[in-house]
N, C-alpha and C positions, 0 to 999 in steps of 0.2 A: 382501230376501233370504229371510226366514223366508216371505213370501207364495209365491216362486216355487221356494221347496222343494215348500212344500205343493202348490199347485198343478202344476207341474211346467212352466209357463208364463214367458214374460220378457217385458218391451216392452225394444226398442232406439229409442232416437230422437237425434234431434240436436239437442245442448246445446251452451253456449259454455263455453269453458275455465273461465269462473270461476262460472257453474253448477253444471258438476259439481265441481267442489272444494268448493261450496258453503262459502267462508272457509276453507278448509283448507288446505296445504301439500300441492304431488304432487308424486309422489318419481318420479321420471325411470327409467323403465326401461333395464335394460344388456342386453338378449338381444338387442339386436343385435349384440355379440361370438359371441354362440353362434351367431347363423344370416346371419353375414354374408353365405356361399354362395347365402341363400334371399331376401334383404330386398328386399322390392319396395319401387316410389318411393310416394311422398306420394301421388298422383296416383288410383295405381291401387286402395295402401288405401283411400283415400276410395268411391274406386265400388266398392269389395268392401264396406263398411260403407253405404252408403247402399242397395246391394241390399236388405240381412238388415234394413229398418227396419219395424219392426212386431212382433207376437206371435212368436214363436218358442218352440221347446221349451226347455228349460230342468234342468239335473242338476248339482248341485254336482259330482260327481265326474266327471262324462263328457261337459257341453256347460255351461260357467259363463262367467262374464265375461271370466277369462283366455283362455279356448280362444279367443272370439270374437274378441279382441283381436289373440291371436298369428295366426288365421288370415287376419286382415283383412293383419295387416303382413309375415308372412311366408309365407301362403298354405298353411299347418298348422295344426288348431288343437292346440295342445297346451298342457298348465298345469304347470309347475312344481311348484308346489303339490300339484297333487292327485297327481303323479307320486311327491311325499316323502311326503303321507299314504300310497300305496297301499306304500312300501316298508316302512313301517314296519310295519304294520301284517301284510303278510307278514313280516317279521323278527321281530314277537309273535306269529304262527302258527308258526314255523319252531323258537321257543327252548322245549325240551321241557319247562322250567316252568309253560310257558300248560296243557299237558297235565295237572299233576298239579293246577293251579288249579282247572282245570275238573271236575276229578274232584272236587276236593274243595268247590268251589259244587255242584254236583249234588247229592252224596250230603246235604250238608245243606239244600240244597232238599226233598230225598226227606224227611228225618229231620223238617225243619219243616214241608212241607205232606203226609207221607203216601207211600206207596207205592203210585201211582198211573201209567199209561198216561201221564198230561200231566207228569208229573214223571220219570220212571223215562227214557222215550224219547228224552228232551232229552239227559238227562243222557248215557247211551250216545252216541248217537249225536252231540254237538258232539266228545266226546271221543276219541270212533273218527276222527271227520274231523280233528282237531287231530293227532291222532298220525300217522295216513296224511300229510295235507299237512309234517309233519318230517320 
């Protein structure tokens, strides 16, 4: 995972069920309730997944394991997951406390390293964008 962050790279390949569990317990996915409108058969995930086998790109938030998965079985790729990271994380943008946070790491960034262009700028400008995006 940490290699294909950095990189920004993935191998897909074909493993046997108790390969990838590698001794582990797997926990049965339920989004087939969510996309029963969309679920393709056994058949066709398969040759949607054996196309994508090889190097591919690779982004925790925007092409990861999930997406590849949901697109293989329901022909989207979309991740739950990073759908609840990215809400959240707009909802710490959106709560005007992140605002006065930021203000106040800044100015003591400023007071600890100095009143300087690499200190002074950050500090503005995260907090002008913090306050514009609430």
């Amino acid at each position: 995972l940490i290699l294909g962050v950095v990189t920004k790279t993935a191998s897909i390949r074909v493993d046997t069920v108790e390969d990838f569990a590698y001794g582990g317990s797997i926990l049965v996915n339920h989004m087939d309730r969510l996309f029963k409108d969309r679920l393709l058969g056994s058949e066709e995930a398969a040759r949607r997944a054996e196309k994508l086998v090889g190097a591919t790109a690779y982004s925790l938030l925007w092409n990861n394991c999930e997406h590849f998965v949901t697109y293989c079985r329901y022909g989207a790729p979309v991740s739950l997951q990073t759908d609840k990271f990215c809400e959240t994380v707009k909802m710490i943008i959106r709560d005007q406390r992140s605002v006065l946070a930021s203000v106040l790491v800044g100015l003591a960034a400023v007071v600890c390293l100095g009143l300087a262009p690499s200190t002074t700028l950050p500090t503005i400008l995260v907090t002008f964008l913090l306050w514009m995006a609430g």
